[in-house]
C-alpha positions in Angstrom: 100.0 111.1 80.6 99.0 111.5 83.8 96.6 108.7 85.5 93.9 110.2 88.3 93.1 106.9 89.5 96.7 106.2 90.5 97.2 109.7 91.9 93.7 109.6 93.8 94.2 106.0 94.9 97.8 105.5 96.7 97.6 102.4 96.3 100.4 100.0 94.7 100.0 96.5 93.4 102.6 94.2 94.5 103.4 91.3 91.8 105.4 88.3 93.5 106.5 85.3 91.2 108.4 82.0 92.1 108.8 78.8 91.3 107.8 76.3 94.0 108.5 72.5 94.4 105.1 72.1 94.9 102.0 74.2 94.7 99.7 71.8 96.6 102.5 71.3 99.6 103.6 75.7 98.9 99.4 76.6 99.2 98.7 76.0 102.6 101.8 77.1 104.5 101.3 80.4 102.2 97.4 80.7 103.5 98.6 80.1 107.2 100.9 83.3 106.7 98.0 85.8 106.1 98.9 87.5 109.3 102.0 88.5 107.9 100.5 90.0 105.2 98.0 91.7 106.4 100.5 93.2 109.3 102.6 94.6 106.0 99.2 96.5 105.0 98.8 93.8 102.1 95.4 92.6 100.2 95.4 89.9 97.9 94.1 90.3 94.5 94.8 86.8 94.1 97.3 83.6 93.6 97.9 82.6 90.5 99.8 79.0 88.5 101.1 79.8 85.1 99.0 77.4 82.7 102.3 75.8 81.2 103.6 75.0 84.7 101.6 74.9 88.3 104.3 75.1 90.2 105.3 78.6 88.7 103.4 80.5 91.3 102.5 84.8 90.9 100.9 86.3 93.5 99.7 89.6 93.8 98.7 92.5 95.8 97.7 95.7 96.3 99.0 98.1 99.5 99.3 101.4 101.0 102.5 100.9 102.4 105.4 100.0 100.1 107.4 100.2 103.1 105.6 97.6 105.2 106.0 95.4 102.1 110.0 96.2 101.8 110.2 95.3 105.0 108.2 92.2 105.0 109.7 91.1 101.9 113.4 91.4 104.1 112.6 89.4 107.2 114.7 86.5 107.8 111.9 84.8 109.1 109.7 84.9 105.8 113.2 83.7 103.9 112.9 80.4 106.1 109.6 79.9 105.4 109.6 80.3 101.9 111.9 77.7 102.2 110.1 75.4 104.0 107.0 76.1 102.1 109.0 74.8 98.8 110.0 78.1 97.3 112.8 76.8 94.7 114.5 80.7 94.8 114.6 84.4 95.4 111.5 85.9 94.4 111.4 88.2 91.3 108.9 91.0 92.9 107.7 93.9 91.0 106.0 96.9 92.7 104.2 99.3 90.0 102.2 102.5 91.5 
C-alpha cells in the first residue's frame, strides 16, 4: 500500500547501532561531532542504550540526503573517530524511506 506521508515527506530515517566500550567516554566525542552531521543534512531523533546493555548504542536520524549520509558514513576520518570515541566495530546502519 502506498504511504502519502513517505511520498509527501522525502525524508529517510537513518538507524545506526554499535557497540561501544563505553557510553559515558563514546557520548561526548559523539556530541562534539554535530558538525558532521549536520553538514551530511542529518537531525537527530535521538541516541538510544539498549536496556540489557548501555554500551549497545542506536542512534537515529532522519535526512533529505541519503547521499550526504553515504558519504559521511564513508569518511576515513569518521572511521578514526569512531575508533577513538570507543566504537568496538563496523556499524550495522539501516536507512528505511
Amino acid at each position: 500500500l502506498s504511504n502519502p506521508l513517505k511520498e509527501d515527506s522525502g525524508m529517510a530515517t537513518v538507524f545506526i547501532r554499535h557497540p561501544v566500550s563505553d557510553y559515558d567516554t563514546w557520548r561526548p566525542r559523539y556530541d562534539e561531532d554535530a558538525h558532521r552531521r549536520d553538514e551530511a543534512g542529518l537531525t537527530e531523533v535521538g541516541v538510544f542504550q539498549d536496556a540489557s546493555d548501555p554500551n549497545s548504542v542506536l542512534v537515529v536520524w532522519n535526512t533529505d540526503n541519503v547521499d550526504g549520509v553515504e558519504a559521511m558514513l564513508a569518511d576515513e576520518d569518521l572511521e578514526q573517530k569512531m575508533q577513538d570515541a570507543g566504537v568496538l566495530a563496523p556499524p550495522e546502519v539501516w536507512i528505511a524511506d
